[in-house]
N, C-alpha and C positions, 0 to 999 in steps of 0.2 A: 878465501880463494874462490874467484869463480869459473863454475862447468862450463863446458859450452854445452850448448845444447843439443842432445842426439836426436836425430831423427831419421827414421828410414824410409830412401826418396821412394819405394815402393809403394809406400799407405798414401803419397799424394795422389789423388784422381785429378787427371786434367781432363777436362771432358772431349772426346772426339770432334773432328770438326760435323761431321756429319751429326752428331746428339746437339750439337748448339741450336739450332734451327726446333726443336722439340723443347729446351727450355724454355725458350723465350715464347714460346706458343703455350706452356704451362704458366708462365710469369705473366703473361698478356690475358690468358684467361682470368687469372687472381686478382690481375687489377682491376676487368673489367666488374669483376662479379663486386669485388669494393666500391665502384663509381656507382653501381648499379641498388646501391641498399643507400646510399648517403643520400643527405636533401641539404638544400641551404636553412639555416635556422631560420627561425623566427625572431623578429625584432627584441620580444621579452626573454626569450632564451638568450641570445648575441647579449643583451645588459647584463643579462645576470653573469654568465662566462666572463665578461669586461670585469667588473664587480670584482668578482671571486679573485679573479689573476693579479687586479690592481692592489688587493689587500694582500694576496700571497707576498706579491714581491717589496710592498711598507714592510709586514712583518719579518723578510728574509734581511731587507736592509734595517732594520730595528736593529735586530739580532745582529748583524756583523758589524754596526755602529758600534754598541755597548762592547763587543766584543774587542774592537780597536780601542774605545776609551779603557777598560780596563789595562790592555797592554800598554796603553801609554803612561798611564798613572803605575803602576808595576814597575817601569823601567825607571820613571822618574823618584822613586824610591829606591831604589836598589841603587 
């Protein structure tokens, strides 16, 4: 059987309209301070990232290849 789920509409905080204008001045700060420490790569770094990602995703499709060949060969037995 399933619960529903309790909650008490108390513990939501919706933030004032007046505190909105002060987030977004917190969020706008944090992004800029992130823009502000990044660089664009370098051409040997950008291959090597390429490299890396292109072998991640052969070996993620390896792996779920053999994984369907198995379930194929399994069903085709059973």
């Amino acid at each position: 059987m399933v619960t529903p789920i309790e909650f008490n509409p108390d513990d939501i905080k919706i933030p004032k309209l007046k505190e909105i204008p002060g987030i977004l001045r917190k969020k706008a700060r944090e992004y800029k301070r992130v823009l502000a420490i990044t660089r664009k790569p370098k051409m040997n770094e950008f291959q090597a990232i390429v490299k890396v990602t292109g072998l991640g995703m052969i070996v993620i499709g390896l792996i779920g290849f053999t994984i369907f060949i198995i379930v194929q060969l399994m069903s085709k037995l059973a």
